[in-house]
C-alpha positions in Angstrom: 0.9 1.0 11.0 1.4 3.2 8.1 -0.4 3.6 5.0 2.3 1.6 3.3 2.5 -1.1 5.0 -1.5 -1.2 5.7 -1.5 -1.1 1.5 0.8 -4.2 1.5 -1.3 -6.0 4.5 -4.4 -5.9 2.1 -2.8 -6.4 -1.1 -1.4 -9.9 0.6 -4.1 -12.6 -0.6 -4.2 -15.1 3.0 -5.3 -18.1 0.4 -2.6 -18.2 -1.7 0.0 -15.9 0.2 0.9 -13.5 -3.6 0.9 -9.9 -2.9 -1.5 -8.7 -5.1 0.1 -5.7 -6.9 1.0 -5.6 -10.4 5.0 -5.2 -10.4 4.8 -1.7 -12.5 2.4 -0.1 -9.7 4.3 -1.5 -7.0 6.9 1.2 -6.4 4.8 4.4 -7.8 2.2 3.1 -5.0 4.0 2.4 -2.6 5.8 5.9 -2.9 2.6 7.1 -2.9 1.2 6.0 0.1 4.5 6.9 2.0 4.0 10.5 0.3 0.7 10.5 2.1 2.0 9.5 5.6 5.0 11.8 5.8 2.4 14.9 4.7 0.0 13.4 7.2 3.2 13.3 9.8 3.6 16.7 8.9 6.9 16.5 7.6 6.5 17.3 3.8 3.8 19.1 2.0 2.5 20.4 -1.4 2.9 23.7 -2.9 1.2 25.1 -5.9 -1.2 23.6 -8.2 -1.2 21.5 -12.0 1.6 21.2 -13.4 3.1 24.1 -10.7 2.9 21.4 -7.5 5.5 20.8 -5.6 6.7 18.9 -3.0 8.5 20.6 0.0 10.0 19.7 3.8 9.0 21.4 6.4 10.0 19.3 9.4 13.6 17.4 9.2 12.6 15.6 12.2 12.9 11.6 11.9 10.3 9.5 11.5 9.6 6.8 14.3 8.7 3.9 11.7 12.5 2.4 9.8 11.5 2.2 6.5 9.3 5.3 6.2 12.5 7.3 7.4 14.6 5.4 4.9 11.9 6.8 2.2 11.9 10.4 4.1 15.7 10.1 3.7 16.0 10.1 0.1 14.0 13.1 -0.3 14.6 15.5 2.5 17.6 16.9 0.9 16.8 17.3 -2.6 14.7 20.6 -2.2 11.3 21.6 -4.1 10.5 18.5 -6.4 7.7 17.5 -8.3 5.3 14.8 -6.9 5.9 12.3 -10.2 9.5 12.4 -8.8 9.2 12.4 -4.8 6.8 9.6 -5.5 9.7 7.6 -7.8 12.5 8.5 -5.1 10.1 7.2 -2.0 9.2 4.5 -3.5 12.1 3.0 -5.1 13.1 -0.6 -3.5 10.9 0.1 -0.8 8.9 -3.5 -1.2 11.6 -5.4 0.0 12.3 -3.2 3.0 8.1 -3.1 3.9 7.9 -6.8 3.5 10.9 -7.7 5.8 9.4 -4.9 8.2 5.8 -6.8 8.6 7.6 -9.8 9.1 9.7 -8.5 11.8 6.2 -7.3 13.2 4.4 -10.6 12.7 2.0 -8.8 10.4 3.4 -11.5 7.6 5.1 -14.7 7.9 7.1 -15.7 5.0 6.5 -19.5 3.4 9.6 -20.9 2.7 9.2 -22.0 -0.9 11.5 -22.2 -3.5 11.5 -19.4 -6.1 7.8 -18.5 -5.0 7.6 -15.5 -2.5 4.5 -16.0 -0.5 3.3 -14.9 3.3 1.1 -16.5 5.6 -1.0 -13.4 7.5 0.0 -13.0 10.5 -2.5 -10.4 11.8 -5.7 -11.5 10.1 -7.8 -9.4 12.7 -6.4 -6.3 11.6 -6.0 -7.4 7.4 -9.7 -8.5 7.7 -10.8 -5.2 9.5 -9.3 -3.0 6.9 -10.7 -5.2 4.2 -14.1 -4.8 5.9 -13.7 -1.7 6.3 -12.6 -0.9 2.6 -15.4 -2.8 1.0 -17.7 -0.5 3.4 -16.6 2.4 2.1 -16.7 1.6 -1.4 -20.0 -0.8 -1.8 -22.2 0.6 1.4 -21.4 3.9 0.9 -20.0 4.3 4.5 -18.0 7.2 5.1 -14.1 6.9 4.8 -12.0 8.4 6.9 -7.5 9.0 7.2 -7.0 4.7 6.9 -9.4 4.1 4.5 -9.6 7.4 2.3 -5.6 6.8 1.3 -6.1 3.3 0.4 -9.4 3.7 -1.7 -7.4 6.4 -3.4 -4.1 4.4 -4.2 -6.4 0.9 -4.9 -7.9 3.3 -7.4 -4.9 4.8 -8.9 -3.0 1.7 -9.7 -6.2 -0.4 -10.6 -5.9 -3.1 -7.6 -9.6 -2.0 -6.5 -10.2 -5.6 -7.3 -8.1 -6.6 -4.2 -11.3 -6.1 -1.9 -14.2 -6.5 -4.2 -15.9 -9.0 -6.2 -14.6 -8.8 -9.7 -18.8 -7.8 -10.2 -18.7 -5.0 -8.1 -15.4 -3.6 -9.2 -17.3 -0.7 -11.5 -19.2 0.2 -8.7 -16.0 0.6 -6.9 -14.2 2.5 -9.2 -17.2 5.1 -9.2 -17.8 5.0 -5.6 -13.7 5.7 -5.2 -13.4 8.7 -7.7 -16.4 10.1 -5.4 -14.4 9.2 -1.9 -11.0 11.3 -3.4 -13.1 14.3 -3.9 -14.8 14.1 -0.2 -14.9 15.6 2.6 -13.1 13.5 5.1 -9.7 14.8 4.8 -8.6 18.0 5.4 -7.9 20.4 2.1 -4.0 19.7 1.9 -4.4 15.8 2.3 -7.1 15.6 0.0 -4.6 17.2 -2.4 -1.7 15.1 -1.7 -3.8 12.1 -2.5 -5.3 13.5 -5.7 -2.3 14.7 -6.8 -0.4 11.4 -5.7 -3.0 9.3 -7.6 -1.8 11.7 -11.0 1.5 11.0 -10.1 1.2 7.2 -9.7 -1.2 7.4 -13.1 2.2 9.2 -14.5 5.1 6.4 -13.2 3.1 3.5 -14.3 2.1 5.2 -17.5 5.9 5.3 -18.2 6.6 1.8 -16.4 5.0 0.1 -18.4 6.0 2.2 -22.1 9.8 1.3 -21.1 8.9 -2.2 -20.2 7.2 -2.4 -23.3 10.2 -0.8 -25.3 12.7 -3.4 -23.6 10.6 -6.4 -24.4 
């Protein structure tokens, strides 16, 4: 499973079957999570620092996982670019593709209702382990690790911390997370593609959301 479709799995509320991510963060975090598993495949990494960074390949080697490679695809030719726009190209229409993906797995199972797009979860052992798993990390100060360090850090970056805490213990979340993307449990060039992803994602929604505001 990557960290994509793991982000989708818990953003997916089993009560009421709405994926729980705010339409303007969708794309920038799901490009950012698939930024984070092709650095972790080894097949892109970052160069530089501030405003320098850069995104490079350094393996042209397919990915195993269909929509990750369809991501990989639209970047692997387009030489040095920054991480604002590798996370915009990764990202882009990639929902769709994740969502039919998980269903094809039997991760999700969509309800067929009219205009409503909801899913039944179809793996609630593994939703409810990350979930635990999450909340661990966040409110028992447990340490995190290469599943749960990406998805604190992209819950945190688009605001969706909410997703797997009590709306009471969301500020002690949001503290505990900014601690977790500074930690130790990742090596040096993953805890930079994560901290750099989450200023990227901070970035495309920033702008999402001044053009949607433009266009209403």
């Amino acid at each position: 499973m990557t960290v994509a479709k793991d982000l989708l799995l818990v953003a997916t509320d089993p009560r009421t079957g709405r994926v729980r991510l705010a339409t303007t963060a969708t794309e920038p975090a799901l490009g950012g999570a698939a930024l984070i598993d092709l650095v972790l495949l080894g097949r892109l990494r970052l160069v530089g620092a501030g405003r320098k960074t850069r995104v490079e390949v350094v393996d042209r080697t397919p990915v195993a996982d269909p929509p990750l490679q369809a991501a990989f695809a639209r970047v692997w030719q387009q030489g040095r670019l920054t991480p604002k726009n590798t996370i915009s190209r990764l990202g882009r229409r990639q929902r769709k593709v994740l969502l039919a993906d998980l269903e094809a797995a039997g991760a999700l199972r969509r309800q067929r209702r009219l205009l409503l797009e909801r899913y039944d979860v179809g793996d609630p052992v593994h939703r409810d382990d990350l979930v635990t798993r999450l909340r661990a990390v966040l409110l028992q100060e447990q340490p995190a690790d290469e599943t749960t360090g990406p998805l604190v850090g992209l819950l945190l970056a688009t605001g969706h911390l909410g997703i797997v805490v009590d709306r009471r213990d969301v500020k002690a979340a949001k503290a505990r997370a900014k601690v977790v993307a500074e930690g130790d449990w990742a090596s040096d060039g993953v805890r930079q593609v994560i901290q750099d992803a989450q200023n990227a994602m901070t970035a495309v929604i920033g702008t999402s959301a001044v053009l949607g505001a433009i266009n209403t």
